[in-house]
N, C-alpha and C positions, 0 to 999 in steps of 0.2 A: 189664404188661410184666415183672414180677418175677415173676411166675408162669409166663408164657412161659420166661425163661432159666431158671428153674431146670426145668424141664421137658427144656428142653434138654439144659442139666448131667447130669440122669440118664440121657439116650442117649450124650453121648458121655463121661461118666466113666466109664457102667457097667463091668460086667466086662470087656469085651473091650479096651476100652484098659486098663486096670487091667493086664490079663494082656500086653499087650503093652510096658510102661513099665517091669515088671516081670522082663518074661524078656530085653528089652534090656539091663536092669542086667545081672542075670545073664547072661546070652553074653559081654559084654566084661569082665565079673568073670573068667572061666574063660578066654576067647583068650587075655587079656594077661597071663593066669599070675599072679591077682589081685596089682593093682595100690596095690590097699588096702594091703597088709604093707608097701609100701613110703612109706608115709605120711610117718614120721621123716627118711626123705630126700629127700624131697618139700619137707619142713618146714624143710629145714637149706637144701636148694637155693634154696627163694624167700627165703631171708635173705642168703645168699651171693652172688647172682647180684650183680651190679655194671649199670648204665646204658651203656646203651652209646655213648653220647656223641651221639648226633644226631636228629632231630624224633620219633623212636618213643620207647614209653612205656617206659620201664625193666621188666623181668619181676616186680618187686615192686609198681610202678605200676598192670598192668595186675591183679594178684591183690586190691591195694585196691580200685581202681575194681571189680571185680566183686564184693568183697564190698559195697562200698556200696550194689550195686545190691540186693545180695540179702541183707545183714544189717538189718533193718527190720522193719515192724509184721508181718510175716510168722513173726517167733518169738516177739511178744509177743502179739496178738492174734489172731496165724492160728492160734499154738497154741492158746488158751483156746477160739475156736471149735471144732475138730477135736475136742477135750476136751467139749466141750457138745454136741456133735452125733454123734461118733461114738465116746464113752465114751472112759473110761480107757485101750484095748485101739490107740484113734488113734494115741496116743505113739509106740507100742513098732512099729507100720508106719511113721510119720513116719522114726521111726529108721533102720530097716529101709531106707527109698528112699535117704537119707543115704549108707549104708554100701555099699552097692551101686551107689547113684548115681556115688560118684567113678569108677567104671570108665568109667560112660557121658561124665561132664565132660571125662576123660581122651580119649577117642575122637573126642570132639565137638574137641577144643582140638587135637588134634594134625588133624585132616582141617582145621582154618580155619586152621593155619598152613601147613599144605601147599597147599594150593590160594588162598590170600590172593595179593591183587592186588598192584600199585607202584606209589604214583604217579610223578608225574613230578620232585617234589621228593625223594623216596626213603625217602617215608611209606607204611606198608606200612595195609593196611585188608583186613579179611576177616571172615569169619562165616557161617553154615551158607546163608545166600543165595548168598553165593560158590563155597561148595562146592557147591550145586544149579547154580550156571552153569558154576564153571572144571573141577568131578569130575565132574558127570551131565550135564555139557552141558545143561543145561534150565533157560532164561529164564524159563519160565511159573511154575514152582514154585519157581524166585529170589527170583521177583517178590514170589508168593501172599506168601512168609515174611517178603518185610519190610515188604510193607503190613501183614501179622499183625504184625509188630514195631513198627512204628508205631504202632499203633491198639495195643497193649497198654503202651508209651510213656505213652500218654497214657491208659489204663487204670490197668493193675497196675501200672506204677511212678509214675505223678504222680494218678488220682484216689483210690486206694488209701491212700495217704503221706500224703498233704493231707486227709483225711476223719477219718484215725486221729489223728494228730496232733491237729488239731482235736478233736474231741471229748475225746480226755482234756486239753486245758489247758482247754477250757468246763467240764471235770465238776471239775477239779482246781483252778483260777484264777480260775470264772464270765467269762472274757471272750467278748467278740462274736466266733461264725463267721467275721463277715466280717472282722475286724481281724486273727486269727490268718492267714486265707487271703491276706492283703493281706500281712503280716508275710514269712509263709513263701515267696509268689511273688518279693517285692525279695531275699530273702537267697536264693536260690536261681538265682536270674535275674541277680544279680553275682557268682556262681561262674559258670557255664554262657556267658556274653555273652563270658569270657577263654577259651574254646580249650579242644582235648583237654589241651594238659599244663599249662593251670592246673586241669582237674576232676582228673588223676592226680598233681597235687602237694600238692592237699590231703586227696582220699581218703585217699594214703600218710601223712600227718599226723596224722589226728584218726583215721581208721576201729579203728585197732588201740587207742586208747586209749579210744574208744566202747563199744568190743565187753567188755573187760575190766574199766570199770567196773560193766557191767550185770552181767557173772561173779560178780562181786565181792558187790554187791546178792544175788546166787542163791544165793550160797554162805551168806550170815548167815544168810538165808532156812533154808536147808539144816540150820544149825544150832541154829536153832529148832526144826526137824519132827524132831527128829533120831532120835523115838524112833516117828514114824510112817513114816520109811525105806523099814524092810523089808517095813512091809505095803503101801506104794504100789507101791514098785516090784513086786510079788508082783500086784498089782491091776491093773498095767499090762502085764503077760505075758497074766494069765489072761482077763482082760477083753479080749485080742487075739483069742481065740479062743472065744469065749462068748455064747453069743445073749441072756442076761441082760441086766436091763439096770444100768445103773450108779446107785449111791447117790446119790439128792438130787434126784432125780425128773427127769432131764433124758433126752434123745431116745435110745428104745434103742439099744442099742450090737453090735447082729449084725454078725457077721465081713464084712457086707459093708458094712455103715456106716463099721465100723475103719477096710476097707481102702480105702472113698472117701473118705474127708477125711484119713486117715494120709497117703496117698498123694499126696491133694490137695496138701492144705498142705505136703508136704514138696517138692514139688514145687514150689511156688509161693516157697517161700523160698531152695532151692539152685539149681532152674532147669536139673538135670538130665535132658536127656528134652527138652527145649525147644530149647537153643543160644543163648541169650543171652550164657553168660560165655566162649563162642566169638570174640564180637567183640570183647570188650575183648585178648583172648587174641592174637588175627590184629594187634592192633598196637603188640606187641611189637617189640625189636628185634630178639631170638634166634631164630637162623638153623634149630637143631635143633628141630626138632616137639615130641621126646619132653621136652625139658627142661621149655618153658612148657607142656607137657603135664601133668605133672608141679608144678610150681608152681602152674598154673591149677587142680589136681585139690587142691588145699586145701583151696581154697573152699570146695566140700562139708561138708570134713570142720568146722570152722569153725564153717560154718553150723548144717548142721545135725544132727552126729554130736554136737556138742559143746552149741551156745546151743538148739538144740531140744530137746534131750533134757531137758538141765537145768529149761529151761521146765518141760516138761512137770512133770519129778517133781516140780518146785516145785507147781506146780498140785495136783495129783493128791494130794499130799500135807494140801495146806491141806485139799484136802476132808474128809481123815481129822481132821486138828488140830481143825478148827471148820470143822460141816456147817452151820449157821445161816447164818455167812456168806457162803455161795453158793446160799441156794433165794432163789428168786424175782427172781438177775437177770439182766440178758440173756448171752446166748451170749459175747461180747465181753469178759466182767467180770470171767473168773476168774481171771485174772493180778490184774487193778487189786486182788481180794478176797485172792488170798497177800500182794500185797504192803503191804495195810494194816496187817497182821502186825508192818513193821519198822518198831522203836520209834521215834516223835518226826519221821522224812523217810518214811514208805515209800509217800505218795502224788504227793511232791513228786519225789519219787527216779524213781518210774514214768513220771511224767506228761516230764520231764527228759531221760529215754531215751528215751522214744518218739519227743519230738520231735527230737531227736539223730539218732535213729535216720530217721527220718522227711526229714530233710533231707540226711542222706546219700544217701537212696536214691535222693531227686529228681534227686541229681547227676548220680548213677550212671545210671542210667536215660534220662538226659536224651540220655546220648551215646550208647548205644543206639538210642536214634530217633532221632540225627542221621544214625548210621551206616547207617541203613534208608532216610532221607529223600536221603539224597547216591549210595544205589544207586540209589533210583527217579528220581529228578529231577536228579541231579546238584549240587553244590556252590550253585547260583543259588537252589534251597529251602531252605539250612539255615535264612538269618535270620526266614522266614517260621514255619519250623518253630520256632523256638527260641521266638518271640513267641505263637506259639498254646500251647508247651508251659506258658510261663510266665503265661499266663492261665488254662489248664486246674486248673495250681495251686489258683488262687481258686477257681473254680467246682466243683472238688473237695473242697475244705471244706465245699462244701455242698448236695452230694448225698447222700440217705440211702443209711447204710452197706451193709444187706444189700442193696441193687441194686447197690454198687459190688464187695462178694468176689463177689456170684454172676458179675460180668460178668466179673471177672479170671478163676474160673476156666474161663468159656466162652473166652475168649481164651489162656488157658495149651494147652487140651486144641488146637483150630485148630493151634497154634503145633507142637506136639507131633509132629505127623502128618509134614510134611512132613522136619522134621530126622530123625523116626525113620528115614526112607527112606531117604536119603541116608546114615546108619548104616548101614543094610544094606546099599544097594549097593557102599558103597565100605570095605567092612568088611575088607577084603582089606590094603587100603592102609595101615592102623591097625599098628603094631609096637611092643610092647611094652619 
């Protein structure tokens, strides 16, 4: 089976979706009179913005709730992978989708708040499904996306979460799979079981001080390597563009490797190109598109302009500091190996985030596939849904790991296709 998807993976990561994720960014980077330079105020408006007093999520609510969904083992783990498989040269495209990415987040957040539904209590709900039924008129490819958003629900954001997490407290605590899986589903499943705005009341709580304790951890980090710097980041340009391979015997690193797992993983932790931070975006309570356009267009930059990059040079770095400590182990490790680096906590510290990390995401994610399951079936499936999400949990901890990134990124690429479209056709609609 693991040989089947990754087989897959290489039809539909290869070039042509590559070139198409890519020149997306790029077109909405150049329409919207790039939207990046406007970052700062972006950054000042999701702090600014006020609640709007009734059942929608406040605009800083809805920015949490999507980084929780997408700040997770995706910049700890996804990096080290990307780094072990597609060299030093991964980062610096990871980056790259980031920076470019926010045009596309941007584009996506502003068509789910234009085209997002009401209900009848005057809870608004949207996301690029919506936009395939209420802007391109087309149930079928609505449809396709949020069974694709369901089935990555319980993919990329709950077996993904649950599998990483798990294994670093087993590698860092020695405890039982199944007592961590058991642990992680009750604490997860009593956030989730209270409602969209008890999951955007605590995203907004704990996400922002999650994210900058890890910072914090990268930075000591940082000031460790501090004299291997310049030749990592120097390793991580040139190695973007270099068919060599990288030092320490790991899987060559040709610009096409870079650019699939840069790409991948960058993709898989901002979710630009996809439409996920779409739905948390559509239930908003801001009337103006461009605003939580705007605020939703952080996340990216958060994610992965900021905690990915960092990752990485942390990584990249260790390798120069101390090569010993990364030959012979797996793909997964080379964060856990920078961070054993910090003196007296740096496995306790790792192992601590990730689960942090880890059980934010579950949150986040959770309502994502409820949002997907209440367009296919209506409000009568969420509790079903929430009972299988919260079981998938468990059973997530303990399926082996590379079946579970190959499968996320067979299901990120599916996800891909149809929001791209919906980008194009309704590119018009988009004002910067």
């Amino acid at each position: 089976m693991l040989q089947i998807i990754q087989e897959a993976n290489d039809f539909i990561w290869g070039l042509p979706l590559l070139i198409i994720l890519m020149g997306t960014h790029l077109y909405f980077t150049c329409k919207l009179h790039m939207p990046q330079r406007r970052i700062f105020y972006a950054i000042r408006l999701s702090l600014g913005m006020e609640d709007t007093g009734d059942n929608n999520l406040s605009p800083f609510s809805a920015l949490a709730t999507t980084l929780a969904a997408t700040l997770g083992t995706g910049n700890i783990i996804g990096v080290s992978t990307a780094v072990a498989l597609g060299g030093a040269g991964a980062v610096f495209w990871c980056w790259i989708t980031g920076i470019l990415g926010m045009a596309t987040a941007y584009a996506e957040c502003y068509l789910s708040v234009l085209f997002r539904s009401r209900r009848k209590d005057g809870t608004y709900v949207g996301g690029p499904m919506y936009v395939l039924r209420n802007g391109l008129h087309n149930k079928t490819l609505g449809s396709f996306y949020a069974f694709c958003t369901l089935i990555a629900a319980f993919g990329a954001g709950c077996a993904t979460q649950a599998n990483s997490a798990t294994q670093a407290a087993t590698q860092s605590f020695h405890l039982s799979p199944h007592f961590i899986g058991i642990l992680l589903a009750v604490v997860t499943g009593t956030v989730i079981l209270g409602g969209v705005k008890a999951i955007g009341n605590l995203c907004e709580r704990i996400v922002p001080a999650i994210g900058f304790i890890y910072l914090f951890g990268c930075f000591l980090l940082l000031c460790l390597y501090h004299e291997q710097l310049p030749a990592a980041c120097l390793l991580i340009v040139k190695d973007a563009f270099s068919f060599s391979s990288i030092a320490g015997g790991f899987v060559g690193s040709a610009i096409q490797m870079s650019l699939r797992y840069g790409i991948a993983r960058g993709l898989f932790t901002n979710e630009a190109g996809i439409g996920t931070s779409a739905i948390a975006a559509a239930a908003s309570g801001v009337n103006d598109p461009r605003h939580q356009a705007y605020v939703s267009m952080t996340a990216v930059f958060w994610d992965t302009v900021v905690m990915c990059l960092v990752t990485g040079i942390v990584i990249v770095a260790n390798m120069l500091y101390d090569p010993a400590s990364v030959q012979g182990i797996p793909a997964t490790g080379l964060t856990s190996a920078a961070f054993s680096h910090l003196p007296y906590v740096g496995d306790a510290f790792l192992t601590t985030s990730l689960i942090a990390f880890a059980v934010t995401t579950l949150i986040g994610w959770s309502y994502f596939g409820e949002k997907a399951t209440e367009y296919l079936v209506g409000n009568k499936g969420i509790p079903y849904y929430k009972l299988l999400y919260i079981l998938m949990i468990y059973l997530g901890a303990i399926i082996p790991m590379n079946l579970v990134w190959e499968c996320t990124d067979l299901i990120n690429g599916f996800m891909a296709i149809p929001n791209i479209l919906a980008l194009f056709f309704l590119r018009r609609c988009v004002k910067p």
